[in-house]
TIFIGU-540018 format. One record per residue: residue in three letters; x, y, z of N, C-alpha, C, O in turn; residue number from 1. Coordinates in pm, 1 decimal. Layout:
residues N
<site type="ala" n_c1="X" n_c2="Y" n_c3="Z" ca_c1="X" ca_c2="Y" ca_c3="Z" c_c1="X" c_c2="Y" c_c3="Z" o_c1="X" o_c2="Y" o_c3="Z" seq="NUM"/>
...
This chain:
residues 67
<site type="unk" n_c1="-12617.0" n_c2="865.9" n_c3="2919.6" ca_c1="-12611.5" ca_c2="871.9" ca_c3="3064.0" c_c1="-12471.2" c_c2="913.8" c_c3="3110.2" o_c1="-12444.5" o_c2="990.0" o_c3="3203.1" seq="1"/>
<site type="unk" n_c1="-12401.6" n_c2="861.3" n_c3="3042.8" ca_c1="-12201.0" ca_c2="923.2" ca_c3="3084.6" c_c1="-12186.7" c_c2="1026.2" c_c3="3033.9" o_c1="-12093.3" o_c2="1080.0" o_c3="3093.3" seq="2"/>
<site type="unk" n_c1="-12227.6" n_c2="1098.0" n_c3="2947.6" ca_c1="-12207.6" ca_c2="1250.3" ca_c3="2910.3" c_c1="-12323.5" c_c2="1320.5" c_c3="3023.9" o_c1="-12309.6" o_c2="1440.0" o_c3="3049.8" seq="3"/>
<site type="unk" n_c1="-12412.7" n_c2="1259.0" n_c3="3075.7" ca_c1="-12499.3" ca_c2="1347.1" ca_c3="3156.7" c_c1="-12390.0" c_c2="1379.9" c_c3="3289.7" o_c1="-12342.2" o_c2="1490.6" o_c3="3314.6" seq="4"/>
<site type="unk" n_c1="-12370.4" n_c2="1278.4" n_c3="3350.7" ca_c1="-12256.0" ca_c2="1234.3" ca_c3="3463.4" c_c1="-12177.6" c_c2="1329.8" c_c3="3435.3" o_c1="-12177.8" o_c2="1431.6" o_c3="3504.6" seq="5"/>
<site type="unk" n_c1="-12095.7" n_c2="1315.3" n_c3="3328.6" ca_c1="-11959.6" ca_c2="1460.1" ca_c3="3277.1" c_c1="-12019.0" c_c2="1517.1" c_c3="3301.9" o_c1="-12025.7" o_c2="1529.3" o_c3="3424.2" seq="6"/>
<site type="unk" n_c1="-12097.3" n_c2="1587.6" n_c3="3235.4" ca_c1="-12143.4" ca_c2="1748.5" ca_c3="3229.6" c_c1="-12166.6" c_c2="1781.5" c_c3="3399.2" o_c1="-12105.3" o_c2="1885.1" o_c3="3424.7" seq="7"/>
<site type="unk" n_c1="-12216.7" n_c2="1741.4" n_c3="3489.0" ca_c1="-12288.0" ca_c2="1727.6" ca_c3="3604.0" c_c1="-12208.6" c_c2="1726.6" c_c3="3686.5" o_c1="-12240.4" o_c2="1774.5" o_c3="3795.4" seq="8"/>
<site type="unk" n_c1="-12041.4" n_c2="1658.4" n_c3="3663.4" ca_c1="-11923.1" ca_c2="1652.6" ca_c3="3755.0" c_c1="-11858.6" c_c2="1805.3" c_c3="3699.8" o_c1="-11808.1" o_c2="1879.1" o_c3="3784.4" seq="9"/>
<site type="unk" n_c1="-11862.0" n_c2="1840.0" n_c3="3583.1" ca_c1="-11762.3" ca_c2="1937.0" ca_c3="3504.7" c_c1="-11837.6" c_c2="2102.0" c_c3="3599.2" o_c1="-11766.6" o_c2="2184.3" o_c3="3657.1" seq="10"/>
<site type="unk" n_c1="-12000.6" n_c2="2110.0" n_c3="3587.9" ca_c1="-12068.7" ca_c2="2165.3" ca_c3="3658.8" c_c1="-12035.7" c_c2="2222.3" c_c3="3875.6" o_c1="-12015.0" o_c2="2329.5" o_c3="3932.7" seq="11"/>
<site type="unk" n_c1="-12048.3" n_c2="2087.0" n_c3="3917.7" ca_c1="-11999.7" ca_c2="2104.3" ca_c3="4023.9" c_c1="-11843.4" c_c2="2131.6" c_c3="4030.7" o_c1="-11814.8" o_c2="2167.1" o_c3="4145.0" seq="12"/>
<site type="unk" n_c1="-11742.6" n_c2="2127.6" n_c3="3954.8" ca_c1="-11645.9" ca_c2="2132.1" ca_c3="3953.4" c_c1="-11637.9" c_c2="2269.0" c_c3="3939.1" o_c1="-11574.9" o_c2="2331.4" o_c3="4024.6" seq="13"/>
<site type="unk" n_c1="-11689.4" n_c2="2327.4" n_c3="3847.9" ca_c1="-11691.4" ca_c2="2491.2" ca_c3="3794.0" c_c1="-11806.9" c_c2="2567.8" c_c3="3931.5" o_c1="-11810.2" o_c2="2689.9" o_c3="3916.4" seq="14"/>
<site type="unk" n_c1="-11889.9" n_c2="2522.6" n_c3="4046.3" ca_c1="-11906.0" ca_c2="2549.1" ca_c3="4122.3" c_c1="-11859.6" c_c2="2622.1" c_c3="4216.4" o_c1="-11870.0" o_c2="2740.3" o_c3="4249.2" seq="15"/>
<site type="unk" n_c1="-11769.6" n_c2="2468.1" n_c3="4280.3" ca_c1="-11653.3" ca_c2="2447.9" ca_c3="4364.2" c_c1="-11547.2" c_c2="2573.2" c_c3="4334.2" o_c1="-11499.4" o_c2="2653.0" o_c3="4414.8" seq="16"/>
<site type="unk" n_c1="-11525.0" n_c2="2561.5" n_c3="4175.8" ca_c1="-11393.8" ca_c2="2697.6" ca_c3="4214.6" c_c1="-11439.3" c_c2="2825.1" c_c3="4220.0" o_c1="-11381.0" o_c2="2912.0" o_c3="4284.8" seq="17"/>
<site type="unk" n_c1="-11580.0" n_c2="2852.4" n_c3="4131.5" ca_c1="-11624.1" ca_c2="2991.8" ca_c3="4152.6" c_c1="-11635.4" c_c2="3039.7" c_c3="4326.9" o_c1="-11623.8" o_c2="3156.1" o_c3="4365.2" seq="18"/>
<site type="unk" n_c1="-11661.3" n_c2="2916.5" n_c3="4419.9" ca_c1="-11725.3" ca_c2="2966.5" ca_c3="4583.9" c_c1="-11537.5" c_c2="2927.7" c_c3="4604.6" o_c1="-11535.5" o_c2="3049.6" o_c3="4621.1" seq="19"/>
<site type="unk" n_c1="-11416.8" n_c2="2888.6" n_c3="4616.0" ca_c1="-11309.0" ca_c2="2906.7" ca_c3="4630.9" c_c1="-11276.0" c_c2="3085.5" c_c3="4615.2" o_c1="-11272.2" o_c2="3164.4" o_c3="4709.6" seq="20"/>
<site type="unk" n_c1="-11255.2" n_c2="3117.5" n_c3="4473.1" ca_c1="-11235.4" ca_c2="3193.9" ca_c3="4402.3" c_c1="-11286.4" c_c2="3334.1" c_c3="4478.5" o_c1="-11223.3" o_c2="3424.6" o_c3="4533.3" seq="21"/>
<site type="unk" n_c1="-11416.3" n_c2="3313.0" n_c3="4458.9" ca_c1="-11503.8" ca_c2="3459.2" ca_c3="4556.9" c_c1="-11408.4" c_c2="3464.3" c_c3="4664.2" o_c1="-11324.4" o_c2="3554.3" o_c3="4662.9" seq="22"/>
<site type="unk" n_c1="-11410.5" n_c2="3368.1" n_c3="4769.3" ca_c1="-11373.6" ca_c2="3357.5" ca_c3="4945.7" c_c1="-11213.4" c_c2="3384.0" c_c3="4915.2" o_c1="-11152.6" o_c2="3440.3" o_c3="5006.3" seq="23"/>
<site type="unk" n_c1="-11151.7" n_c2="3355.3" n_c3="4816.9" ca_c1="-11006.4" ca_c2="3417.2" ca_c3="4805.1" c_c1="-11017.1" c_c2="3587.4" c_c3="4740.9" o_c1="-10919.7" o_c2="3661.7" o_c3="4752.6" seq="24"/>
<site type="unk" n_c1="-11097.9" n_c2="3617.3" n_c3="4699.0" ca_c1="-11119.1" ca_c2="3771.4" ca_c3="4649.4" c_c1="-11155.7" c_c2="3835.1" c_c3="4771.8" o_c1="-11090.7" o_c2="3934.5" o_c3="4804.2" seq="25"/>
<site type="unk" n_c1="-11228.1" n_c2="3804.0" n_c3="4829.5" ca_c1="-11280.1" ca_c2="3843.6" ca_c3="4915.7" c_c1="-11252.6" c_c2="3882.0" c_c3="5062.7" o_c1="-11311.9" o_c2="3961.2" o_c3="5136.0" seq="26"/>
<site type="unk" n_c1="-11124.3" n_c2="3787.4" n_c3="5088.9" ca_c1="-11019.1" ca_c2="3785.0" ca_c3="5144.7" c_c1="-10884.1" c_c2="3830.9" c_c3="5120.7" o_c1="-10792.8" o_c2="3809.9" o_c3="5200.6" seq="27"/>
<site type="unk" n_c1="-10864.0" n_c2="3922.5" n_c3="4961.0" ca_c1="-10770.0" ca_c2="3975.0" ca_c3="4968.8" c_c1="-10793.5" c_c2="4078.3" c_c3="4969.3" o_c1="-10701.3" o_c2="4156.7" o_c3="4991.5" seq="28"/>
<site type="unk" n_c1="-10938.0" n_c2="4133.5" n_c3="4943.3" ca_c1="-11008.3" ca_c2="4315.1" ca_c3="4965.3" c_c1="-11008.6" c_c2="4320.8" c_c3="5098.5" o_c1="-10997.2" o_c2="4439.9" o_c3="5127.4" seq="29"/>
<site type="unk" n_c1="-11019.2" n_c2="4221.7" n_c3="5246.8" ca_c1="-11034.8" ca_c2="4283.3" ca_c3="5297.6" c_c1="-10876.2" c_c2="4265.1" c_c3="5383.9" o_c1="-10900.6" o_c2="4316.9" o_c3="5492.9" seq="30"/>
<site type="unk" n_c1="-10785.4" n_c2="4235.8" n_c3="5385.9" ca_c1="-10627.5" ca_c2="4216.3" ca_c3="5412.2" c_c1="-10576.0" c_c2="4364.2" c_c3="5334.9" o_c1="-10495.8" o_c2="4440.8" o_c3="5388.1" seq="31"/>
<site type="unk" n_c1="-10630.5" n_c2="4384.7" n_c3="5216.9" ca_c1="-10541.0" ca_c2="4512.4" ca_c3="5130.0" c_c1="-10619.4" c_c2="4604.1" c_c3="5238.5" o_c1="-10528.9" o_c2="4675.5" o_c3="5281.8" seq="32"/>
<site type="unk" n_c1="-10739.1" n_c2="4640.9" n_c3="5306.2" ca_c1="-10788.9" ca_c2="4720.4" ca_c3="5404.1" c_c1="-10750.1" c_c2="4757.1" c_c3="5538.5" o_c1="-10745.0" o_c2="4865.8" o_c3="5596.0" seq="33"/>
<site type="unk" n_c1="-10718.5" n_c2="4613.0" n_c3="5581.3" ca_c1="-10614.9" ca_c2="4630.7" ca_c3="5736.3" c_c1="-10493.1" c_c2="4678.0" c_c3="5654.7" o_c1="-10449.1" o_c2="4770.1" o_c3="5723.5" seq="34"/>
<site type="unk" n_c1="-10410.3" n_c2="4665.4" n_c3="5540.9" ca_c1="-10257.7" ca_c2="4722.7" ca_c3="5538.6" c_c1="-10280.9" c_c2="4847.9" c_c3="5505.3" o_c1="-10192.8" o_c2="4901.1" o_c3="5437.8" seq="35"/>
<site type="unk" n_c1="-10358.6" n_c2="4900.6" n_c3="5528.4" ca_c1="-10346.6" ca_c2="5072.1" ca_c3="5508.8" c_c1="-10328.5" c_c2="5175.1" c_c3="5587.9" o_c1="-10385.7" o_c2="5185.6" o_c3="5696.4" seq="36"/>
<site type="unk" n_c1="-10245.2" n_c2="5262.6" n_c3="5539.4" ca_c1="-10230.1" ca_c2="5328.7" ca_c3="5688.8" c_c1="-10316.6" c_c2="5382.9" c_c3="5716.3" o_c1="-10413.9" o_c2="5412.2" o_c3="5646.7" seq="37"/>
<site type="unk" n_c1="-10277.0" n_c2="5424.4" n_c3="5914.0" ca_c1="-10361.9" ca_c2="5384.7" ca_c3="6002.9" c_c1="-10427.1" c_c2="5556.8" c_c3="5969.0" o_c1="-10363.9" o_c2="5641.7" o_c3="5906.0" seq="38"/>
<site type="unk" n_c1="-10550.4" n_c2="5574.3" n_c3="6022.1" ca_c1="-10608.4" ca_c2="5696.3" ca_c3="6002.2" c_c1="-10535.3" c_c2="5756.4" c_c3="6099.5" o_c1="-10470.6" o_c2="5711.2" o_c3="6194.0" seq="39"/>
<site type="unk" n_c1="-10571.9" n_c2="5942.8" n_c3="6032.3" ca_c1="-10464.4" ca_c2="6061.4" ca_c3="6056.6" c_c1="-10289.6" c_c2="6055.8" c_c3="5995.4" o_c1="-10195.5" o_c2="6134.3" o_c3="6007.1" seq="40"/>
<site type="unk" n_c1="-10300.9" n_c2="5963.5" n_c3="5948.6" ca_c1="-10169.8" ca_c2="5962.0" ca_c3="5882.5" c_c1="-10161.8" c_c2="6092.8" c_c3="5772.2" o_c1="-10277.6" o_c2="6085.1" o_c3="5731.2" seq="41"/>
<site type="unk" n_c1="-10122.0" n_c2="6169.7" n_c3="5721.8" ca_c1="-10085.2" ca_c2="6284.4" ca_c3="5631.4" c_c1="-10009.8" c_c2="6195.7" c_c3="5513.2" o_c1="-9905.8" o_c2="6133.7" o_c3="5535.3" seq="42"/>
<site type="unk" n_c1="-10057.0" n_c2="6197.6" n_c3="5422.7" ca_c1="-9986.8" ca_c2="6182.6" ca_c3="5298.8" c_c1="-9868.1" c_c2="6200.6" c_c3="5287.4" o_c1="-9794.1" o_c2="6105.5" o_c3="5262.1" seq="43"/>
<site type="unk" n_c1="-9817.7" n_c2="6334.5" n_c3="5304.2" ca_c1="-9678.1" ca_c2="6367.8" ca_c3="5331.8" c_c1="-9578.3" c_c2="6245.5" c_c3="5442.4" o_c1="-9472.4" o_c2="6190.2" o_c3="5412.8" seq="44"/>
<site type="unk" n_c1="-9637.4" n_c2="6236.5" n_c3="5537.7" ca_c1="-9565.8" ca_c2="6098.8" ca_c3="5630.6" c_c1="-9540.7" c_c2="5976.6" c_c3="5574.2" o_c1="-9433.5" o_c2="5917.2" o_c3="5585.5" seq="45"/>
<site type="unk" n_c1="-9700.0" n_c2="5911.0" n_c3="5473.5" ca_c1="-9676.3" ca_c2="5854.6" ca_c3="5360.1" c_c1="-9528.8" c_c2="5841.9" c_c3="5241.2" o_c1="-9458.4" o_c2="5761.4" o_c3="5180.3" seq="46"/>
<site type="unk" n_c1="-9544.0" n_c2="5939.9" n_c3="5258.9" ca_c1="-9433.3" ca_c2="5977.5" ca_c3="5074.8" c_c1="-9311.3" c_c2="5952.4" c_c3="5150.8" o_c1="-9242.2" o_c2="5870.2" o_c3="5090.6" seq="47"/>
<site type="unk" n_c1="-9259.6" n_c2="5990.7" n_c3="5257.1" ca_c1="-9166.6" ca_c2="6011.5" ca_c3="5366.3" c_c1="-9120.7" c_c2="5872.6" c_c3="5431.9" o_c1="-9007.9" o_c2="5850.9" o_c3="5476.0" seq="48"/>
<site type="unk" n_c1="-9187.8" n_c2="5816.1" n_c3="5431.0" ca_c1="-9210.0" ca_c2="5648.1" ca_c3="5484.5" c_c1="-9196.7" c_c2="5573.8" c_c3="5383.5" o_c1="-9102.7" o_c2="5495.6" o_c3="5398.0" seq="49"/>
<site type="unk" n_c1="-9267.5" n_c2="5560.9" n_c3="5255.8" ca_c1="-9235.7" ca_c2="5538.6" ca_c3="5164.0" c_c1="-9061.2" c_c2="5549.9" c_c3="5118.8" o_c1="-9002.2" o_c2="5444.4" o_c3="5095.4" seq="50"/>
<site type="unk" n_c1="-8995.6" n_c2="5666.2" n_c3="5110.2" ca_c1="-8854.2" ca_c2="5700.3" ca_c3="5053.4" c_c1="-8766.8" c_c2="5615.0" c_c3="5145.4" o_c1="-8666.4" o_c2="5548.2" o_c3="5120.8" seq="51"/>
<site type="unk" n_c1="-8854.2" n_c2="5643.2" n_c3="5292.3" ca_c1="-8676.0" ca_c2="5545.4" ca_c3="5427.9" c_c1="-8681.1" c_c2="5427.9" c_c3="5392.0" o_c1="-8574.8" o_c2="5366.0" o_c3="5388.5" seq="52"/>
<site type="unk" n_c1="-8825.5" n_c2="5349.6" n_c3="5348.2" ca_c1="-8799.3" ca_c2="5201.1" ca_c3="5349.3" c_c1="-8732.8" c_c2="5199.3" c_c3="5210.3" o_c1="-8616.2" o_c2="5197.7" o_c3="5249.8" seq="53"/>
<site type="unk" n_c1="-8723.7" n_c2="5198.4" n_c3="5085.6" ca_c1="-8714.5" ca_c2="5249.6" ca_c3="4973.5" c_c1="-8503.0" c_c2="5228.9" c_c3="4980.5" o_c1="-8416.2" o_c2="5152.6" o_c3="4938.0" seq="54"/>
<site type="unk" n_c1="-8517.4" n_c2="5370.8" n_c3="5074.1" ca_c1="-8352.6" ca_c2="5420.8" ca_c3="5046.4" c_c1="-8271.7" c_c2="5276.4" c_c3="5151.5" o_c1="-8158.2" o_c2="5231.9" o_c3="5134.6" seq="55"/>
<site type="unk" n_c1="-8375.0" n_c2="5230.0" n_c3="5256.9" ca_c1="-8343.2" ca_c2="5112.1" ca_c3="5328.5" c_c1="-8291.0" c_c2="4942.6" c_c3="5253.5" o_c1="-8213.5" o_c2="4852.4" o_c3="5285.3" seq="56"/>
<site type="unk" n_c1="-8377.2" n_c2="4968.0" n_c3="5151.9" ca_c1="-8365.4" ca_c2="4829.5" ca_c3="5098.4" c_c1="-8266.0" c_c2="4860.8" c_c3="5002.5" o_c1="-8185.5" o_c2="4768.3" o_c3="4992.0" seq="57"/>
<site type="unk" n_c1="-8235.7" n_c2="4981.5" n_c3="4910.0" ca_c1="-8111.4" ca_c2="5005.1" ca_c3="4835.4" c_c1="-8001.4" c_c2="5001.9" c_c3="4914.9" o_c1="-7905.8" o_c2="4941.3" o_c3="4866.5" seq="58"/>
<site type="unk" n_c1="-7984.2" n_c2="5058.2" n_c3="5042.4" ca_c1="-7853.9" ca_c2="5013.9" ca_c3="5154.6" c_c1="-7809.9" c_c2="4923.4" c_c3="5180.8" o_c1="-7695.1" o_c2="4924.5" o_c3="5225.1" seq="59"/>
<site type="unk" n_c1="-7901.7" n_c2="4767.8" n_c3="5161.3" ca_c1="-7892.7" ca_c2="4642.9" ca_c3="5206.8" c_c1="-7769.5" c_c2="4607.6" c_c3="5143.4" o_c1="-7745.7" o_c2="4663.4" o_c3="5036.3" seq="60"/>
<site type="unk" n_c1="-7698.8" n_c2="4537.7" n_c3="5182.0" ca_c1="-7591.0" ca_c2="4451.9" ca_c3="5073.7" c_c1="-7666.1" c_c2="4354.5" c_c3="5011.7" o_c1="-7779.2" o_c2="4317.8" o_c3="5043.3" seq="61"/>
<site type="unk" n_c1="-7595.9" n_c2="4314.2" n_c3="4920.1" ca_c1="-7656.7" ca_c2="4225.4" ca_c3="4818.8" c_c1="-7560.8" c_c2="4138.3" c_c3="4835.7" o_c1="-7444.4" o_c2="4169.4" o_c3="4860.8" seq="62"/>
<site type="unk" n_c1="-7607.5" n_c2="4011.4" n_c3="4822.1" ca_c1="-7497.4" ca_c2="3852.5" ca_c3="4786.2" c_c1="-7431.3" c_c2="3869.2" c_c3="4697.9" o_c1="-7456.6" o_c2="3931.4" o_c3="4594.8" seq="63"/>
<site type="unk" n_c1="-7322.6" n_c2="3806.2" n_c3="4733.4" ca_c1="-7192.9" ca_c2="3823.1" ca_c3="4638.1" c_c1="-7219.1" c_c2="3757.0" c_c3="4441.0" o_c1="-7156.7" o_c2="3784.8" o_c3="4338.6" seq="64"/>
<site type="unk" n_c1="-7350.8" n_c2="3655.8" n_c3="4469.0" ca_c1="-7403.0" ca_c2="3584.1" ca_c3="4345.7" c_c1="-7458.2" c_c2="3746.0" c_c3="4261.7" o_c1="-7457.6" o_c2="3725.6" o_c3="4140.3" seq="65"/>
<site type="unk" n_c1="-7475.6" n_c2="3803.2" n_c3="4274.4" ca_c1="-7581.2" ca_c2="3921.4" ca_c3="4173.8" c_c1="-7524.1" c_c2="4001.1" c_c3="4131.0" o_c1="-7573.5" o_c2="4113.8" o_c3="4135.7" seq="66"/>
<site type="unk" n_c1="-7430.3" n_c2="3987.7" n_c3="4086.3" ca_c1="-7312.8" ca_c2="4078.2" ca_c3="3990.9" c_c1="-7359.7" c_c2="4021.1" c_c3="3837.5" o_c1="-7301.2" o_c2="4060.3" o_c3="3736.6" seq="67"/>
């Protein structure tokens, strides 16, 4: 009867994270969908946008710790 109980808690347990698991997948396909650029964007504007933020974050100073 206590190994039935285990198995039966171990079960709902492996439930529980598969319906977590989905609703977090599922929620990051559709977040990676809103961050895309916006339609009519040209690829080229892309690649271009891409390089300013890029050459932006190499401009930043860095803390004096990262030497």
């Amino acid at each position: 009867m206590r190994t039935i109980f285990g198995v039966l808690g171990l079960l709902v347990v492996v439930a529980v994270v598969g319906v977590l698991v989905k609703k977090q997948l599922g929620a990051a396909t559709g977040s990676a969908a809103a961050l895309s650029a916006p339609a009519g964007t040209a690829p080229m504007q892309q690649v271009q946008q891409v390089q300013r933020a890029v050459e932006a974050a190499v401009q930043q100073a860095r803390p004096d710790g990262s030497r």
